[in-house]
C-alpha positions in Angstrom: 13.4 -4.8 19.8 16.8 -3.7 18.5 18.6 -5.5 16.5 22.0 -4.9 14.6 21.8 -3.5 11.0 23.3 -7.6 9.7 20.8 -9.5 11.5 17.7 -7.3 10.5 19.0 -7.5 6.5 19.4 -11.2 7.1 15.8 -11.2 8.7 14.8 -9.2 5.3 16.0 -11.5 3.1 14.5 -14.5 4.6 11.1 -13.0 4.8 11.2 -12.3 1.0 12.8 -15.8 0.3 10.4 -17.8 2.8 7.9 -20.0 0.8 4.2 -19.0 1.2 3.3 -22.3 3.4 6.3 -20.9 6.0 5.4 -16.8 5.6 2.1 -16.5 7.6 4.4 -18.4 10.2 7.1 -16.0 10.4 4.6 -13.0 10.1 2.9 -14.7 13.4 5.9 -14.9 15.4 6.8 -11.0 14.4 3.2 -10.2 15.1 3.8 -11.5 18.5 6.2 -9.0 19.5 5.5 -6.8 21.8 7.7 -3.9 20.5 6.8 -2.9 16.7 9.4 -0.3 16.4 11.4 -2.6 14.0 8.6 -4.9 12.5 6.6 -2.9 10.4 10.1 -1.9 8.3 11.0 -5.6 8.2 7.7 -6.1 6.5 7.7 -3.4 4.1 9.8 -6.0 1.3 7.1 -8.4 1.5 4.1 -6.1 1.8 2.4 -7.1 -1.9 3.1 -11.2 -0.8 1.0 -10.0 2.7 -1.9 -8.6 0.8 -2.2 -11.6 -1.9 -1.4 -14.4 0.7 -3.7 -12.8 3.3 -2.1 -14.7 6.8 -3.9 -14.4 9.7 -3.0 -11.2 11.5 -3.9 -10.3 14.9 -6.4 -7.1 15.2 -4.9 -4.6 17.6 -5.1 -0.6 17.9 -2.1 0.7 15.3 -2.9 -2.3 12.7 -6.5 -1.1 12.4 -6.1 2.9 12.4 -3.3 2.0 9.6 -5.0 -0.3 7.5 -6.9 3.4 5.5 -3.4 4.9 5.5 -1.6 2.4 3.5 -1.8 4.1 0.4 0.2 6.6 2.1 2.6 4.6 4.5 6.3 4.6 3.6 9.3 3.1 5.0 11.4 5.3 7.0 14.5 5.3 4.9 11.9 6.2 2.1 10.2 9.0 3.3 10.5 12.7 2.2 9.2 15.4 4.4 5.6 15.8 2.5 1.9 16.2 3.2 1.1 13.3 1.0 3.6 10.2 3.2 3.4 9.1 6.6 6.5 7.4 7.3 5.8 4.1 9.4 7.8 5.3 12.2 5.3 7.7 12.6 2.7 4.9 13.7 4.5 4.7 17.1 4.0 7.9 18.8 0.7 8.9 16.2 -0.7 5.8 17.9 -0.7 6.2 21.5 -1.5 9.9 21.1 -4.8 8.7 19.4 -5.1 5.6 22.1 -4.3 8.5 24.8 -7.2 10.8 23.7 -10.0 8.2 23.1 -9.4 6.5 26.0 -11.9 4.2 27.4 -13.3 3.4 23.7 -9.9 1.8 23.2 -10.0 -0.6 25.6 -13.6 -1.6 24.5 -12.4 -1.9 21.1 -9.5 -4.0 22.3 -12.4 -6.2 23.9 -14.2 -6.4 20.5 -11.0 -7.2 18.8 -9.8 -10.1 21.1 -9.1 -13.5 18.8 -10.2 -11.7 15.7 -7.5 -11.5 12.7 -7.6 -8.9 9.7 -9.1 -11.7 7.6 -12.7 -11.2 9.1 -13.2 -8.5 6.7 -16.5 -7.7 9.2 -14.9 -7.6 12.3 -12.7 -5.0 10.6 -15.1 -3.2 9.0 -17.1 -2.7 11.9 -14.3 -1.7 14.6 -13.2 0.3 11.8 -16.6 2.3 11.0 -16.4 3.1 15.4 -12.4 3.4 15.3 -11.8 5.7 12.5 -14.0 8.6 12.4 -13.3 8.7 16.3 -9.8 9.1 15.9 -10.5 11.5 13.3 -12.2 13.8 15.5 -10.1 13.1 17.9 -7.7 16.0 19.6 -3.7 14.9 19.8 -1.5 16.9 20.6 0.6 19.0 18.1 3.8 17.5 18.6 2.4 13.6 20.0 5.4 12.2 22.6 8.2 10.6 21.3 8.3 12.1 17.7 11.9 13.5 18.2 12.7 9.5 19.2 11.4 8.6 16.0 13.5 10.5 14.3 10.7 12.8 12.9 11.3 16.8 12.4 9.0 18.9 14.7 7.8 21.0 11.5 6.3 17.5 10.1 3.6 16.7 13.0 0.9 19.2 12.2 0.5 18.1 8.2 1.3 14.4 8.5 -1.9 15.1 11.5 -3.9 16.5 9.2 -3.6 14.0 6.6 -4.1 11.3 9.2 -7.5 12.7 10.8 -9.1 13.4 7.1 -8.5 10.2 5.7 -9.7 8.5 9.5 -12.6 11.1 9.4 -13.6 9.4 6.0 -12.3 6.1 6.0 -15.4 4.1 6.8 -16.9 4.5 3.1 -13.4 4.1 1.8 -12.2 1.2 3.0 -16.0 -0.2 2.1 -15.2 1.0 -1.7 -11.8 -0.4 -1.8 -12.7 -4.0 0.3 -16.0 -4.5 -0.4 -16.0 -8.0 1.4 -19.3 -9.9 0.2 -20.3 -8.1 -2.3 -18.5 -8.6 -6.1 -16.6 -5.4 -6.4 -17.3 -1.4 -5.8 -18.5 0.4 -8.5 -18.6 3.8 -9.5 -21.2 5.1 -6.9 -19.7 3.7 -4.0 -16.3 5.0 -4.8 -17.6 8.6 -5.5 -19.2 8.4 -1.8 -16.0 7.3 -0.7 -13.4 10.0 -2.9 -16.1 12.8 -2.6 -16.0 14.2 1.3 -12.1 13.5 1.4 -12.2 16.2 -1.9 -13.5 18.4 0.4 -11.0 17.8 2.8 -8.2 18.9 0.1 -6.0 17.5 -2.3 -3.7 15.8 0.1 -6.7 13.8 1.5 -8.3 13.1 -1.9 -4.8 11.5 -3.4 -4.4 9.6 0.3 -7.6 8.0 -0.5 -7.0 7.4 -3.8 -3.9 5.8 -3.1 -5.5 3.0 -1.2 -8.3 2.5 -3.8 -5.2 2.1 -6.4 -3.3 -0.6 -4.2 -6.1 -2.8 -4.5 -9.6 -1.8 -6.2 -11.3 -4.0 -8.9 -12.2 -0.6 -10.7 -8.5 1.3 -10.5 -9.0 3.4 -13.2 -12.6 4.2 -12.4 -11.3 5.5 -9.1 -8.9 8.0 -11.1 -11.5 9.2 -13.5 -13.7 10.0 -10.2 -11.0 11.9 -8.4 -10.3 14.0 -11.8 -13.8 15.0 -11.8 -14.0 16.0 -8.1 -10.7 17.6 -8.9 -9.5 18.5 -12.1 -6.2 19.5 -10.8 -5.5 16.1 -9.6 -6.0 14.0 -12.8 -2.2 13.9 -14.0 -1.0 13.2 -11.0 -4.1 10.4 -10.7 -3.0 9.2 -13.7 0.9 8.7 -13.1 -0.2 7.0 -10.2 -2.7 4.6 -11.7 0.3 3.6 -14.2 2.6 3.1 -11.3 0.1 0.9 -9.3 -0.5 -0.9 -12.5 3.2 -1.4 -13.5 3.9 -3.0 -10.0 1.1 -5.8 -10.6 2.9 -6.3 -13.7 6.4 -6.7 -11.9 4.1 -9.1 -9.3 3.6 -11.2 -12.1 6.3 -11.3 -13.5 8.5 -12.6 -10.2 6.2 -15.2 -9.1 8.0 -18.2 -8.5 5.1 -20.9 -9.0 2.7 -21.5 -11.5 0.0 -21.2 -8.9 1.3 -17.6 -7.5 1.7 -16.1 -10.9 -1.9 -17.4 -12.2 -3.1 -15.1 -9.2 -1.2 -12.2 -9.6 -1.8 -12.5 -13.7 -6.0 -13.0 -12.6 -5.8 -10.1 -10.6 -4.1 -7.6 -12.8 -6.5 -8.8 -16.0 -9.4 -7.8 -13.8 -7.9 -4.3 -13.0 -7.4 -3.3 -16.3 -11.0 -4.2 -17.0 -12.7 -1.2 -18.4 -9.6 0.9 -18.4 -10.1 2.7 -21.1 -13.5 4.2 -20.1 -13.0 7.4 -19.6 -14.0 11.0 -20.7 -10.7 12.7 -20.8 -9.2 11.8 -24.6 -5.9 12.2 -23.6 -5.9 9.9 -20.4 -7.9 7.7 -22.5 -4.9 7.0 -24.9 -2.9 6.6 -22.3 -4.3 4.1 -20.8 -4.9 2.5 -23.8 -1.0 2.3 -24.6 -0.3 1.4 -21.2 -2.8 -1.5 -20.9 -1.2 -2.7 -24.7 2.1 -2.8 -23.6 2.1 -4.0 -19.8 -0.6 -7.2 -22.2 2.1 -8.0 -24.3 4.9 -7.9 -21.7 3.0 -10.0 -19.2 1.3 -12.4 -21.3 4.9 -13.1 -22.9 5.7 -13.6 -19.3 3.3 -16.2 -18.6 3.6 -17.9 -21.7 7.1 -18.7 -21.2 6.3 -19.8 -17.4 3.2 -22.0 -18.5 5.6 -23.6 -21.1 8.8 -24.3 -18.5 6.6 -25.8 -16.3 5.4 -27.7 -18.5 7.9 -28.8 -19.8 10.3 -29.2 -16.6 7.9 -29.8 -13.7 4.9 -31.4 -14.9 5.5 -33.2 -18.1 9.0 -34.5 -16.6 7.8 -35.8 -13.5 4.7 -37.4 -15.2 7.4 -39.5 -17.6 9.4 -40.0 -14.7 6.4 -41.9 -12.7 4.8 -43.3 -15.6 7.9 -45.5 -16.2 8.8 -46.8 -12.4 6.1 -48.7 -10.2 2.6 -47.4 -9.6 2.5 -44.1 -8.2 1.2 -43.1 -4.6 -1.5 -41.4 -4.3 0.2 -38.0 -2.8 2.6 -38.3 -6.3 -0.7 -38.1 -8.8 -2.5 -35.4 -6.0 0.7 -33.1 -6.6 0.8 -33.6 -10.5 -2.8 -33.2 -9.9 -2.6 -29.7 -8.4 0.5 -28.7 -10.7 -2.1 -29.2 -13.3 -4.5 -27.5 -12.5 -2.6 -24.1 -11.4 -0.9 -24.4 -14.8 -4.6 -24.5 -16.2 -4.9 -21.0 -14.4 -1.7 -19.7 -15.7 -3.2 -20.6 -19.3 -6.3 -18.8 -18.9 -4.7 -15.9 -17.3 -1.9 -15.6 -19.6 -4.7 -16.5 -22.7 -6.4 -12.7 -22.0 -3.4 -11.0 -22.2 -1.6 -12.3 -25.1 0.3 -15.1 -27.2 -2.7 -17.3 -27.4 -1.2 -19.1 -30.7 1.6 -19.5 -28.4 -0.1 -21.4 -25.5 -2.2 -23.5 -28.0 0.7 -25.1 -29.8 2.7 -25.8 -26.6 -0.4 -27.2 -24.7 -1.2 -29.5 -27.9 2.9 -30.6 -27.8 2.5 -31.2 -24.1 -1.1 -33.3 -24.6 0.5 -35.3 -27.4 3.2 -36.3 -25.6 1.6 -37.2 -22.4 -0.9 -39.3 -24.2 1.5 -42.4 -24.4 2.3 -42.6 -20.9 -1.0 -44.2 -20.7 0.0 -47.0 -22.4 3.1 -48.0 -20.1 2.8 -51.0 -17.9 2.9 -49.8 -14.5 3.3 -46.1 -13.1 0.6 -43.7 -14.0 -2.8 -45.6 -14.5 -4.7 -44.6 -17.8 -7.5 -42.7 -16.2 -4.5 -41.0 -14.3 -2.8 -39.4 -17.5 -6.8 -38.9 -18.3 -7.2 -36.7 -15.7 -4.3 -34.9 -16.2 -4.9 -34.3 -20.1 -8.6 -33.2 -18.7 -7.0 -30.4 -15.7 -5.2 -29.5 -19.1 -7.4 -29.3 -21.8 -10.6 -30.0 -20.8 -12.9 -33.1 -21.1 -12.8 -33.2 -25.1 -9.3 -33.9 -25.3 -9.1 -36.7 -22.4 -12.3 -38.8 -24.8 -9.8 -40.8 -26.8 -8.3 -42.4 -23.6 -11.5 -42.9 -21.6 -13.0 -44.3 -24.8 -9.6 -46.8 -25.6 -9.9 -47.9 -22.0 -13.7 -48.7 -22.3 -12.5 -50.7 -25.6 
C-alpha cells in the first residue's frame, strides 16, 4: 500500500477524529491489509486511544514479537539513530528475518493464533512465552533483506538486533509484570524478575524494558525505583522517563472528549501515581512528590470544569428539555441514564485529585435544580429524575422524592 502524502494525512486525521464506537472499525479494516508498510505509521497518532479502547486486533507474527518492544517503537519520521529506538519501519524486514530463521515454529504459531485477537490476554501470553525467547535466540542475519528499502542505515542493524533479541530473550516475565491479565496488578517481585536478567543484558535492555512497564504498569514508579537499584546509573534517566509517561496520562485526561473517556483516563492515572512517593532515594522522592502535586491540581481542575459543563450543558439541559414535552422514550432516560453515571465517574475521579469543595457545590446546584422536574406534568416520571439524582449523588439524596411520591 502506497498512498500519496494528502490522502494518508487525511487518513490521520480521521483516525484521531473517529468516535470510539467507529475506531475498532477502522483499525479492522487497516488490520486487514495485507501490506503493513504504511499502517503501523498511520496508527502511531492514535496509539494511547488503541491501548485504553482495546479493539479487537487480529494475532499475527510482527504484532506479537512487537507487542515487548513498544516501549521502544517509534515512528519513522521520529527516530534518531540510537540503541535505545526501533523505528517501526524496522518491523518489516526485522520480521521476516525472525519468521525466516524459526521456520516451521512460525507456521505452528500462525495455527495457534488463527481467530484469536490481542484481547485474549492468554492466548498472548502463551504464544508469547514460545514466540519470544525463540526469536531471541534466534540467528538473523546482520544486515536482514530489505533494510536499505526501509530506509534504514547499514551501521544501525547490529544494535537495533541486539536490543531486539534481549528484550525477546526476556520478555516473557515482562510482559507478565506489565499485563498481568487476572491477577490485580504486578507488584514489586514480579517486576524485579522481569527488570533483573534484562540488567544483565545492559543498560539499553534494562531502559527497553522499563519503557514498556512505564506505558502501562499499575506500579510506574515502583518499576523505576527497581531499575535504579539494579542500576544506579540509570535512575535519572528512569526518573525523567517516569515524569514523561506520567505527564502524557495527564495530557490523556485532559483531551478527552466525553465524560465517560476522561473518567477512565483520570481512573487510570490516580492509580499510577499510587504509592509514588515510596522510594529510598530522597531526591527522587521530592521529585515525585512535586510532580504528583502539580500534575493533581492541573488535572483535577481539569475534571472539575468537565464534570460541571456537562452538567450543566448535556445532562442537566436535556433533562429540562424532556421533563417539559411529552413523556420520554425509554432510549431518551437510558442515555440521561448512562450520561449520569459516567459523570458519577468523572466525580470520583476528579474527587482524588483535587477541588473537592468545587464538585460538591456544583453537584448540590445541579441536584437542586433537577429536583423540580419531578413535579412537571408529563416528560420525566418522578422516579425518573429519582434515579437520576441517585446515579448523581447517591441513594440519600434521591429519599425526599421516593418518600413525596409514596405520600
Amino acid at each position: 500500500m502506497t498512498m500519496p502524502g494528502s490522502h494518508a494525512k487525511n487518513l490521520r486525521a480521521a483516525l484521531v477524529d473517529a468516535p470510539d464506537h467507529a475506531l475498532g472499525r477502522v483499525v479492522a479494516m487497516l488490520d486487514a491489509l495485507r501490506d503493513r508498510s504504511e499502517v503501523d505509521i498511520l496508527l502511531d497518532g492514535i496509539r494511547p486511544r488503541l491501548r485504553r479502547l482495546r479493539p479487537q486486533r487480529p494475532v499475527r507474527l510482527a504484532r506479537l514479537l512487537c507487542l515487548p518492544l513498544e516501549g521502544v517503537l517509534v515512528n519513522p519520521g521520529a527516530w534518531r539513530q540510537s540503541p535505545l529506538l526501533v523505528p517501526r519501519s524496522a518491523i518489516r524486514p526485522i520480521t521476516a528475518a525472525v519468521a525466516v530463521s524459526l521456520g516451521e515454529m512460525v507456521l505452528e504459531l500462525e495455527v495457534l493464533a488463527a481467530g484469536g485477537n490481542l484481547s485474549d490476554e492468554a492466548l498472548v501470553q502463551a504464544l508469547g512465552d514460545r514466540l519470544w525467547p525463540a526469536a531471541g535466540r534466534a540467528t538473523l542475519p546482520a544486515l536482514p533483506e530489505g533494510w536499505a528499502e526501509a530506509g534504514l542505515p547499514d551501521d544501525s542493524a547490529a544494535p537495533m538486533l541486539a536490543l531486539c533479541g534481549a528484550v525477546w530473550r526476556n520478555a516473557p516475565a515482562l510482559w507478565a509484570a506489565a499485563y498481568p491479565g487476572a491477577r490485580d496488578v504486578a507488584g514489586e517481585p514480579e517486576i524485579r524478575a522481569a527488570l533483573a536478567p534484562l540488567a544483565a543484558e545492559g543498560r539499553a535492555a534494562l531502559l527497553a524494558g522499563l519503557a514498556l512497564l512505564l506505558r502501562d504498569s499499575a506500579l510506574p514508579g515502583v518499576a523505576v525505583s527497581v531499575a535504579g537499584s539494579l542500576m544506579p546509573a540509570v535512575q535519572q534517566t528512569a526518573e525523567q522517563e517516569l515524569a514523561a509517561a506520567l505527564t502524557r496520562d495527564a495530557a490523556m485526561v485532559a483531551s478527552a472528549a466525553s465524560p465517560g473517556e476522561m473518567a477512565g483516563a483520570a481512573q487510570r492515572l490516580v492509580r499510577r501515581m499510587e504509592g509514588l512517593e515510596s522510594t529510598d532515594h530522597p531526591i527522587a522522592r521530592e521529585q515525585r512528590r512535586q510532580l504528583a502535586a502539580t500534575l493533581r491540581r492541573e488535572v483535577g481542575s481539569a475534571c472539575y470544569a468537565h464534570y460541571a459543563r456537562a452538567l450543566a450543558e448535556s445532562l442537566l439541559a436535556e433533562a429540562t428539555r424532556l421533563a417539559a414535552g411529552p413523556p420520554a422514550t425509554d432510549a431518551q432516560v437510558a442515555a440521561l441514564e448512562r450520561m449520569a453515571r459516567d459523570l458519577r465517574r468523572l466525580e470520583v475521579a476528579g474527587r482524588r485529585l483535587a477541588a473537592e469543595a468545587a464538585f460538591d457545590r456544583t453537584l448540590s446546584d445541579t441536584i437542586r435544580r433537577l429536583l423540580p422536574l419531578a413535579a412537571g406534568p408529563g416528560g420525566l416520571a418522578r422516579v425518573e429524575v429519582a434515579r437520576l439524582v441517585e446515579m448523581l449523588a447517591g441513594p440519600q439524596a434521591a429519599l425526599p422524592l421516593l418518600e413525596e411520591g409514596e405520600g
